[in-house]
C-alpha positions as a Markdown table, in Angstrom:
| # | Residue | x | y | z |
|---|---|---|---|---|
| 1 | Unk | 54.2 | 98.2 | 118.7 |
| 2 | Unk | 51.8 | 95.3 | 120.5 |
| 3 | Unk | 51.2 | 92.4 | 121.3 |
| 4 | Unk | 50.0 | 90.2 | 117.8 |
| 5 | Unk | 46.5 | 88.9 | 118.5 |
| 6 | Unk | 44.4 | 87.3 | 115.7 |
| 7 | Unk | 41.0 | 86.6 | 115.8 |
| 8 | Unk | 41.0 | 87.7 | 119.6 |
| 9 | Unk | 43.9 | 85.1 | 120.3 |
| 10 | Unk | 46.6 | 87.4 | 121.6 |
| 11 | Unk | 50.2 | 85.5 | 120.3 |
| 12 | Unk | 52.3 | 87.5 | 122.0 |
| 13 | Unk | 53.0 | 88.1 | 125.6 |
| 14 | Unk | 55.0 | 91.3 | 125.2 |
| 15 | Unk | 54.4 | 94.4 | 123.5 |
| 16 | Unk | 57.8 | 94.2 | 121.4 |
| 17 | Unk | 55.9 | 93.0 | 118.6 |
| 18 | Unk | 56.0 | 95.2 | 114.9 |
| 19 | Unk | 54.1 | 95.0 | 111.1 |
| 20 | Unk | 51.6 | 92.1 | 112.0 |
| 21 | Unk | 50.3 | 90.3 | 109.0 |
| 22 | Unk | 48.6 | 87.0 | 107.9 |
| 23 | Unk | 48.3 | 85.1 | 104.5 |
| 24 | Unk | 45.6 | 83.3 | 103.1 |
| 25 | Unk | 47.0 | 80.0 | 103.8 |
| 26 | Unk | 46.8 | 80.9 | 108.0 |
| 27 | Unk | 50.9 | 81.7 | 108.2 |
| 28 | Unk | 51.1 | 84.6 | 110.4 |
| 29 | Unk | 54.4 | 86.6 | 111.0 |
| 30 | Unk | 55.9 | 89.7 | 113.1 |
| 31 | Unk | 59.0 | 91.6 | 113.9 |
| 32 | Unk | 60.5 | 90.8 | 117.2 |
| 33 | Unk | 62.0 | 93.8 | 118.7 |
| 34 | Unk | 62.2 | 92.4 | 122.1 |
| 35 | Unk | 66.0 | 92.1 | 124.1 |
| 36 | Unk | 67.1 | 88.3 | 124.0 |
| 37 | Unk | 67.9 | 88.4 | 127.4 |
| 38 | Unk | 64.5 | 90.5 | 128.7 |
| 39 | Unk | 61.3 | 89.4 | 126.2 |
| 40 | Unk | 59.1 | 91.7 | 127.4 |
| 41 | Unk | 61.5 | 94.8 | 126.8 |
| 42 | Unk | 61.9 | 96.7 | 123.7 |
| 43 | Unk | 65.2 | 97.0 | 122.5 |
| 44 | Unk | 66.1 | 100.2 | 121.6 |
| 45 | Unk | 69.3 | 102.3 | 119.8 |
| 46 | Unk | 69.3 | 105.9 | 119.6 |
| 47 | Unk | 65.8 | 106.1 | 119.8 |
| 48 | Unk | 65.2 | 103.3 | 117.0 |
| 49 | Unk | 63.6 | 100.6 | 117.8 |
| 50 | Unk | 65.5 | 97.6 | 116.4 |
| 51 | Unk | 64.1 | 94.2 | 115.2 |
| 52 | Unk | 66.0 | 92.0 | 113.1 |
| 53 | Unk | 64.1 | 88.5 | 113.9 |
| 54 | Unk | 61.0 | 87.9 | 111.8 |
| 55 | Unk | 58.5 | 85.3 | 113.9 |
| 56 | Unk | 56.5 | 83.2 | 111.3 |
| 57 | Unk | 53.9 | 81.1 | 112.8 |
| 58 | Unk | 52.7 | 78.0 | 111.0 |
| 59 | Unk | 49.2 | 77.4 | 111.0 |
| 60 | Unk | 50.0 | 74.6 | 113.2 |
| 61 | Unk | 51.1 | 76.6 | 115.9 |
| 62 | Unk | 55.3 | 76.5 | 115.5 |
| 63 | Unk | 57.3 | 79.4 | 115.5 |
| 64 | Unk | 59.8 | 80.0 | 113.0 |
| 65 | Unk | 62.3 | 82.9 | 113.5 |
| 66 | Unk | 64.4 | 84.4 | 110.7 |
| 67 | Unk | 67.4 | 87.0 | 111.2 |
| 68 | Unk | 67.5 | 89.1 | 109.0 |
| 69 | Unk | 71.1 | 90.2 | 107.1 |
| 70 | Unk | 71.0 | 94.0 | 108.9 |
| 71 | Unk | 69.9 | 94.8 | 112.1 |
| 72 | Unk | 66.6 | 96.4 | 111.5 |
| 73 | Unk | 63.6 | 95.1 | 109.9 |
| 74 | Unk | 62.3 | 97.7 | 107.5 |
| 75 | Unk | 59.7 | 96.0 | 105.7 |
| 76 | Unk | 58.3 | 92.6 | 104.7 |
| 77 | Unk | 55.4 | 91.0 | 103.5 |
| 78 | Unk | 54.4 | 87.2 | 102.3 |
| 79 | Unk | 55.4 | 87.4 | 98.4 |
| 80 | Unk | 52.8 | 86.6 | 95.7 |
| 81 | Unk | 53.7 | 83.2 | 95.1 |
| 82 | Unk | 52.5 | 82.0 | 98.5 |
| 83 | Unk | 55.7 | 80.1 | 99.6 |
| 84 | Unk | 58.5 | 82.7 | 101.0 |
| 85 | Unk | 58.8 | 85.7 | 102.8 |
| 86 | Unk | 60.7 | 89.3 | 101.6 |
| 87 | Unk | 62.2 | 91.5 | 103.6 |
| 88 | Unk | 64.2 | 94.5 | 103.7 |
| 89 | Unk | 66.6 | 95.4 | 106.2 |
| 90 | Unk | 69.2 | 98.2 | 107.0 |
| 91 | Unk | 71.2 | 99.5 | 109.9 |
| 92 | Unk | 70.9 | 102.7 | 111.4 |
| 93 | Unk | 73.3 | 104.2 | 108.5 |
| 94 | Unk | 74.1 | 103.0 | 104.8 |
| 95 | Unk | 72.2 | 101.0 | 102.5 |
| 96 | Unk | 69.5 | 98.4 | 103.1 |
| 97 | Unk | 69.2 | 95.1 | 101.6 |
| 98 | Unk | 66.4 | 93.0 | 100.6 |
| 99 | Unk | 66.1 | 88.8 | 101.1 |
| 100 | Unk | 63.8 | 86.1 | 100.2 |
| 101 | Unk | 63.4 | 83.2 | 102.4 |
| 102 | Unk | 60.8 | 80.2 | 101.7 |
| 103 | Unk | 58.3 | 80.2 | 104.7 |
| 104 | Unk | 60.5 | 77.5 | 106.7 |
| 105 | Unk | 63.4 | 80.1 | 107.3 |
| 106 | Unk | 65.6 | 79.0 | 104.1 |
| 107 | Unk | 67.4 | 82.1 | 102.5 |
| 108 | Unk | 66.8 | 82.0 | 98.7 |
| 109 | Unk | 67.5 | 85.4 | 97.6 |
| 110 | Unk | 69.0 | 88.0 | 98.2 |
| 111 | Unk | 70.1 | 91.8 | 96.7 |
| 112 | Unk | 71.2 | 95.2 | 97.5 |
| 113 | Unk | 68.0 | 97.7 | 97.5 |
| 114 | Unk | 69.4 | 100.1 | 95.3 |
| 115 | Unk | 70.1 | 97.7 | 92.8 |
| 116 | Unk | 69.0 | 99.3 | 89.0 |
| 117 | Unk | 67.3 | 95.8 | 88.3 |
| 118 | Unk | 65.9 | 94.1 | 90.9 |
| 119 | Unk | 64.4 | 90.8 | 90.7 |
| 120 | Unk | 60.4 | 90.6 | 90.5 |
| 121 | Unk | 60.3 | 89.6 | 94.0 |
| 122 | Unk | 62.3 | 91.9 | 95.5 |
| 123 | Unk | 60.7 | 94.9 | 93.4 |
| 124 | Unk | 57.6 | 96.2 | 95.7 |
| 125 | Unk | 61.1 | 96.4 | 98.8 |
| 126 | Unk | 63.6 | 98.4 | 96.0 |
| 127 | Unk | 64.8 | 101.8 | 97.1 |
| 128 | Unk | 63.8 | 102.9 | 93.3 |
């Protein structure tokens, strides 16, 4: 957990910030695991800390945010193709799931991790 800073620009201004990364093409995105109503806190159940909103940042400078189908953010990473986002999500309990949203926030995919035959996309997030 910590604030995201990049190339000594901290973008954060609360340590509620998780799995920092950046693409090529200057798009930088985090998990938010901050309270809605208290930014600066980190929300937290039964010891987990939950964060189900992804924050993209456009090289311009706007923030995108992307909820995610279960409450906490497992994994997620910019996919090959340089245009969308995975990630894979799950509750505390059960089964997680995987989705594919272009970098604007539009869902285009979407499947269940255990599936026997994932897509390509959603391979590298499968529980397999």
């Amino acid at each position: 957990m910590g604030n995201v800073t990049l190339s000594g620009k901290k973008l954060t201004s609360a340590a509620t910030a998780q799995q920092p990364k950046a693409n090529r093409d200057g798009w930088i995105g985090w998990i938010d695991c901050s309270e809605k109503a208290h930014p600066s806190r980190l929300l937290i159940v039964k010891g987990v800390p939950i964060g189900s909103r992804l924050i993209l940042r456009d090289p311009n400078g706007t923030l995108i945010t992307i909820t995610a189908e279960k409450p906490i953010i497992e994994q997620w990473g910019f996919d090959r193709d340089g245009v969308h986002i995975v990630l894979k999500s799950r509750a505390l309990h059960g089964p997680a799931v995987i989705e594919r949203f272009t970098l604007h926030g539009v869902r285009e995919g979407f499947c269940n991790a255990y599936e026997h035959s994932p897509p390509d996309w959603a391979k590298p997030y499968s529980d397999h």
